[in-house]
C-alpha positions as a printed Julia matrix, in Angstrom:
347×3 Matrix{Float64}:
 -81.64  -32.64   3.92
 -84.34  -35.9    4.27
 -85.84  -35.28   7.88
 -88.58  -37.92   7.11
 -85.93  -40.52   8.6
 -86.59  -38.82  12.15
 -90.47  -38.74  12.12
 -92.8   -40.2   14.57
 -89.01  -40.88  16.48
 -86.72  -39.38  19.51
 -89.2   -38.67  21.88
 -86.95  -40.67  23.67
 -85.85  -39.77  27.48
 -82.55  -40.47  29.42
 -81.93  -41.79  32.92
 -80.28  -39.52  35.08
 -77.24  -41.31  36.94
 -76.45  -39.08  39.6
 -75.84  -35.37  38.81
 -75.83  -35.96  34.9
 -78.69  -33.72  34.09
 -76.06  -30.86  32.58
 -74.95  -34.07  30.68
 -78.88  -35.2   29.52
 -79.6   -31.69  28.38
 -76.98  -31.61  26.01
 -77.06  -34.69  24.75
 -81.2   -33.85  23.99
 -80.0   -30.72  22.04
 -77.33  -32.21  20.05
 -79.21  -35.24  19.04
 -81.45  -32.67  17.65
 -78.54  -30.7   15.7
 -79.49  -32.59  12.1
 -76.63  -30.85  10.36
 -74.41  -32.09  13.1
 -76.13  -35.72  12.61
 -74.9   -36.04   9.1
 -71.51  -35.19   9.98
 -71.02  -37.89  12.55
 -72.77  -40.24  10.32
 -69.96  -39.58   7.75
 -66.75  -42.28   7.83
 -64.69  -39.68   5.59
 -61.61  -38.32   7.12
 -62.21  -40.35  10.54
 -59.43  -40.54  12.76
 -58.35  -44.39  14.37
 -56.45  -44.43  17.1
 -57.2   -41.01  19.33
 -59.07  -41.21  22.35
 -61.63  -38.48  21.02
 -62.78  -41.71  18.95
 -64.47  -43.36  21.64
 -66.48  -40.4   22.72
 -68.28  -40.52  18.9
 -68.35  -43.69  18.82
 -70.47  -44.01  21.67
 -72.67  -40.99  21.27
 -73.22  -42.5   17.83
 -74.17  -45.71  19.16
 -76.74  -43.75  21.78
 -77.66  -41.62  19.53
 -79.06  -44.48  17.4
 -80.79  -45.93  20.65
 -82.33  -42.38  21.2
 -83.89  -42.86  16.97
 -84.76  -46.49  17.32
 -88.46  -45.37  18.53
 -89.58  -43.91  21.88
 -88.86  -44.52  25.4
 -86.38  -44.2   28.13
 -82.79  -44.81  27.5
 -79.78  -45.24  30.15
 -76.73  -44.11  29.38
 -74.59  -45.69  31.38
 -71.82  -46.89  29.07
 -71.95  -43.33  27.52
 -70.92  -42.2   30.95
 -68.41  -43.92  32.27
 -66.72  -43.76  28.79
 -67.16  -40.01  29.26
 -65.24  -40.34  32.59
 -62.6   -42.17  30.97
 -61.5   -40.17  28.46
 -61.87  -36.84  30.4
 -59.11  -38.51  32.89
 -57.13  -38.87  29.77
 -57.69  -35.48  28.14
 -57.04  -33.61  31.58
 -60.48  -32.78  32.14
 -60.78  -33.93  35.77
 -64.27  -31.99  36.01
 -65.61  -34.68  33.81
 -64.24  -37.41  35.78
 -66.54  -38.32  38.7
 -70.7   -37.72  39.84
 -70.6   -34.21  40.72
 -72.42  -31.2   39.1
 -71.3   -29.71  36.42
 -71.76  -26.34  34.0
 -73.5   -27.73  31.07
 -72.11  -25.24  28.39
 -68.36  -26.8   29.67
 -70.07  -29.95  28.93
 -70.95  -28.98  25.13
 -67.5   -28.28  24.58
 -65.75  -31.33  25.42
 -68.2   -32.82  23.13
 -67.54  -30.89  20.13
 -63.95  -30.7   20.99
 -64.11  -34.77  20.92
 -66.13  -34.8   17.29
 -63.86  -32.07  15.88
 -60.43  -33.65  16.89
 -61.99  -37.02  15.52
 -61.86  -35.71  12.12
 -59.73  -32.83  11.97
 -56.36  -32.49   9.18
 -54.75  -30.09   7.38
 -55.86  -28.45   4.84
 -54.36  -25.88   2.35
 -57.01  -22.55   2.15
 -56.46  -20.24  -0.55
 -57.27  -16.44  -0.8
 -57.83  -15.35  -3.63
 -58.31  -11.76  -5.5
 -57.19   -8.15  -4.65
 -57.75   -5.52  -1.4
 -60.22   -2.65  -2.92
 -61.3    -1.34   0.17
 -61.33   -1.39   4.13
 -64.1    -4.32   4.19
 -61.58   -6.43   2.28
 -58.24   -5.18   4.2
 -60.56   -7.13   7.57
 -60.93  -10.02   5.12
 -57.4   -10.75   4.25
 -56.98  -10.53   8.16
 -60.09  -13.05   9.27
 -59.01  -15.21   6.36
 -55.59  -15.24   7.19
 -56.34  -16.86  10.87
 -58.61  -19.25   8.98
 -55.68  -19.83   6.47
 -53.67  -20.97   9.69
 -56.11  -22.71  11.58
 -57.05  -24.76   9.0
 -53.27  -25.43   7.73
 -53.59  -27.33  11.1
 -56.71  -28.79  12.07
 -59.85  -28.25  10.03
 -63.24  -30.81  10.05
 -66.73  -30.41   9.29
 -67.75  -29.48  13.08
 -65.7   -26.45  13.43
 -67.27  -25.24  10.1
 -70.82  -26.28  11.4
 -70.15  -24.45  15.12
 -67.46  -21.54  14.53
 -67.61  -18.16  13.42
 -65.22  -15.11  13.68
 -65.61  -11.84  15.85
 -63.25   -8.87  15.93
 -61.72   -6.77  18.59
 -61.7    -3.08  16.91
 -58.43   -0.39  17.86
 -60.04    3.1   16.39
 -59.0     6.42  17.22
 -60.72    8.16  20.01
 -61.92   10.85  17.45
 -62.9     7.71  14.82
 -61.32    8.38  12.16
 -58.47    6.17  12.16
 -58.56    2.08  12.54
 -55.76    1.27  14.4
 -55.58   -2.9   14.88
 -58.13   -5.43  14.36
 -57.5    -8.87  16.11
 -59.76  -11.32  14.52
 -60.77  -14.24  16.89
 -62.49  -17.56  16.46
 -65.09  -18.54  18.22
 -67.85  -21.66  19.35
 -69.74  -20.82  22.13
 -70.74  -16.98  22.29
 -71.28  -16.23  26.25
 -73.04  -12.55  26.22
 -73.32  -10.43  29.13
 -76.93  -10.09  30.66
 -75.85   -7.02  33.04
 -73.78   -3.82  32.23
 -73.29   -1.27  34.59
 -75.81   -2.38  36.97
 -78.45   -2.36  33.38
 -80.35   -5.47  33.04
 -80.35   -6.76  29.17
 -84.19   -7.17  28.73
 -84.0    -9.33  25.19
 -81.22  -11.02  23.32
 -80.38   -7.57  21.16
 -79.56   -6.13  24.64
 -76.98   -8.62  25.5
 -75.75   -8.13  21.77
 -75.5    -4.49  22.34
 -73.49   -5.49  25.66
 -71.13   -7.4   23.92
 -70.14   -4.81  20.89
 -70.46   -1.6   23.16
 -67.53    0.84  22.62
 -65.05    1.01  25.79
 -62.83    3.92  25.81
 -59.05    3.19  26.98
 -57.24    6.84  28.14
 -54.71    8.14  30.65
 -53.19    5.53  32.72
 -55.1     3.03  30.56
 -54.33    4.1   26.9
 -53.82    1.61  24.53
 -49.62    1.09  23.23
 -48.95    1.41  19.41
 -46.21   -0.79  18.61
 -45.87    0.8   15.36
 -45.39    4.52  17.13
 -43.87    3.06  20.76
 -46.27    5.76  21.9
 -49.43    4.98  24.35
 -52.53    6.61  22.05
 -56.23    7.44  23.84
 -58.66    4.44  21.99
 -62.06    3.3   20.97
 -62.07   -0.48  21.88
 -64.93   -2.66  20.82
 -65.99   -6.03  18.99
 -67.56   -6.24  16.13
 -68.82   -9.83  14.08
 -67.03  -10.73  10.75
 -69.63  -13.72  10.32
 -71.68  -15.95  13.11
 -71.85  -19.71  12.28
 -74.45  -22.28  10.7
 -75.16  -23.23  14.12
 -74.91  -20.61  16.92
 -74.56  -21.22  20.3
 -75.32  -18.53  22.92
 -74.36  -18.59  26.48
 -76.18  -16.07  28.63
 -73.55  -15.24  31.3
 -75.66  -15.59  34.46
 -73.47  -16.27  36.72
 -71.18  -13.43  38.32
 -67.4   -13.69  37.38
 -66.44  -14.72  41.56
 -69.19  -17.43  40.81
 -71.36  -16.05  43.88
 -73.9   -14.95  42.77
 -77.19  -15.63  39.45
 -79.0   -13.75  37.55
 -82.3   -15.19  36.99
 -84.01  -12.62  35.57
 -86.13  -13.18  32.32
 -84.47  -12.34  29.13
 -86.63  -12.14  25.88
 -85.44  -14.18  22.51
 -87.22  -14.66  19.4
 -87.98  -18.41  18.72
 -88.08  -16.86  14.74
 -86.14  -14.83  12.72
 -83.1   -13.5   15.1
 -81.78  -10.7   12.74
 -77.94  -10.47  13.44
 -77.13   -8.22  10.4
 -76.41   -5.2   11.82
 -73.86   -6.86  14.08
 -71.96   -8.57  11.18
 -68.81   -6.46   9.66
 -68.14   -8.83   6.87
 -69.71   -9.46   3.55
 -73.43  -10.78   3.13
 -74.72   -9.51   6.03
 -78.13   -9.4    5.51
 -77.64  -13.23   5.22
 -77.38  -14.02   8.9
 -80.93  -14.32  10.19
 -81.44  -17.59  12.7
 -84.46  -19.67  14.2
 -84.26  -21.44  17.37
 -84.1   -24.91  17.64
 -82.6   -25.5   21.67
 -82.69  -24.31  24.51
 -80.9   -25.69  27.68
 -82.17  -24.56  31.25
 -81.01  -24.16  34.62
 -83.04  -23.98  37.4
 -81.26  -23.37  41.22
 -78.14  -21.37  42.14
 -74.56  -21.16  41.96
 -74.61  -23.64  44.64
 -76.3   -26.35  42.57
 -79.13  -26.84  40.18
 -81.22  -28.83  37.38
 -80.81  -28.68  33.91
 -83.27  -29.46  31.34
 -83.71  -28.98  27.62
 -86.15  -27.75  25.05
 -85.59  -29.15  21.76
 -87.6   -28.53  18.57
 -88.07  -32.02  16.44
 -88.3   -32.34  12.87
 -92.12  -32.77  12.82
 -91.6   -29.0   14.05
 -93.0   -29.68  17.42
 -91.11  -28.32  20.49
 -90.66  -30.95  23.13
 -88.94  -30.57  26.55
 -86.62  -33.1   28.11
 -86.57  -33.48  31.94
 -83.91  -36.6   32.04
 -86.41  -39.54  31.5
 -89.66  -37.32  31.4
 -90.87  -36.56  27.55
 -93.38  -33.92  26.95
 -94.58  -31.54  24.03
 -94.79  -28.16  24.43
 -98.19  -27.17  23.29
 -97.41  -23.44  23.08
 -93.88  -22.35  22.08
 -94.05  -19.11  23.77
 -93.9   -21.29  27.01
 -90.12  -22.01  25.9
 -89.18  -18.15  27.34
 -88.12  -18.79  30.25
 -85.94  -16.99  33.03
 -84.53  -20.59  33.25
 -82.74  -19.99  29.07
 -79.25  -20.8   29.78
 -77.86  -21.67  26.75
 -80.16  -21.28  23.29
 -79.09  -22.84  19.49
 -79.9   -21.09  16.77
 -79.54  -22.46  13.22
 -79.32  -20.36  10.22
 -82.47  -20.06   8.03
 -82.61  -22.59   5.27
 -79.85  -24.22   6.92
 -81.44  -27.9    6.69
 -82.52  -27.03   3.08
């Protein structure tokens, strides 16, 4: 991918209306997802008439503001279009001024880009079962095989990956069920058991950690009609090109935050031992966004860290520009939401 077209460009801020800092942040990540870029510059497969439309079409027209040069940009239009077709889509959060979670946010977005290009397509699977590894194939791309035989598009290819929930024996010698899932945003736990996660491989740990299901709450074989004592866990088939990680922060009755500093590597995030599919030595990520939230569950500020092409890190605070001079200072107990994109992703 040519990145020269973004040089010495997109140092560019944006106004904040009224409570649309959860909406800036995004926005400054995005605009920095190249791979994403070249799919909304794309006319193939674009849908006419859906209201999705008008969300990429004005993003793209910001968007191109936001590379014109440097400066401030309002985003007015962008806005109210936003609130628009949220009222339309059901999304009354969207609607009006008020605050709003900024990982929410991100997916109304790529829900709007996907569903403006998404058809059918026909997947085929090819070759035979030799062994368990391929038995969890035929299942992850069978739900694939479905999906797509409905709605695929470039975004959900650039943002989606599969995980698996895991039935084995409570001795572990028997796989019982494996429910393959797709998935955009990955929200990892930060706490377990009153254990702070102290790094991102923590909160990885977290989220594949065995949980055993017995007595009252043994798991029910349909095959046997018998309730069996079970190993429950999940387990990665593959992550995405682009990763998105939500650090869950905020308690499940919404009362409470964590804001506790948890470690990430800006370089080389190693996710093979996590991945239960083929290749896995293949999924190793660098950092390229982070979104921030500073306050409470009450209310807050968002902000964004986002790395540019020229490979300097700059952080957005609405219409305030500045480069980081020392990426280290992106580690923040303020990470939110981080972006990871494979290596050699942009090659």
């Amino acid at each position: 991918m040519d990145l020269s077209k973004y040089y010495k460009k997109g140092y560019t801020g944006i106004d904040n209306l009224g409570n649309t800092c959860f909406l800036n942040s995004c926005l400054q990540v995005l605009n920095h997802t190249y791979e994403l870029n070249e799919i909304l510059n794309s006319s193939n497969h674009l849908k006419s008439n859906i209201p999705d439309r008008n969300i990429l079409n004005e993003w793209n027209d910001l968007r191109g503001v936001m590379w014109s040069g440097n400066g401030i940009v309002s985003p007015n239009k962008f806005v109210h279009n936003v609130h628009e077709i949220a009222k339309i889509k059901g999304k009354e959060i969207f609607t009006g001024w008020t605050q709003n979670d900024m990982p929410e946010f991100l997916l109304f977005m790529i829900d709007c880009f996907h569903n403006s290009y998404a058809r059918s397509i026909n997947m085929r699977i090819n070759g035979k079962t030799e062994n368990a590894i391929d038995e969890t194939a035929l299942q992850c791309y069978g739900m694939l095989k479905t999906i797509y035989g409905k709605e695929y598009s470039e975004v959900m290819d650039l943002f989606y990956g599969i995980y698996m929930s895991e039935i084995i024996s409570k001795d572990g010698q028997r796989k019982l069920a494996v429910k393959p899932e797709h998935y955009f945003i990955l929200d990892l736990p930060v706490l377990d058991n009153n254990i702070l996660a102290g790094n991102i491989y923590d909160c990885f740990n977290m989220f594949c950690k065995t949980e055993i299901l017995e007595g009252e709450n043994a798991w029910f074989n349909e095959k046997t009609g018998n309730k069996e004592d079970i190993k429950k866990q999940f387990a990665f088939w593959n992550f995405p090109k682009v990763l998105v990680i939500s650090l869950k922060r905020f308690s499940p009755d919404g009362t409470q935050k964590l804001n506790s500093l948890i470690d990430f590597p800006i370089e080389n995030l190693d996710l093979s031992s996590y991945v239960k599919g083929y290749n896995a030595s293949s999924f190793k990520y660098d950092l390229y966004g982070v979104c921030n939230h500073m306050g409470g569950v009450m209310g807050g500020h968002y902000t964004a860290f986002a790395k540019h092409a020229e490979n300097t890190w700059i952080h957005f605070n609405d219409n305030s520009v500045e480069i980081v001079d020392d990426p280290k200072k992106i580690i923040t107990p303020l990470a939110y939401c981080l972006f990871y994109r494979k290596k050699n992703n942009l090659l």
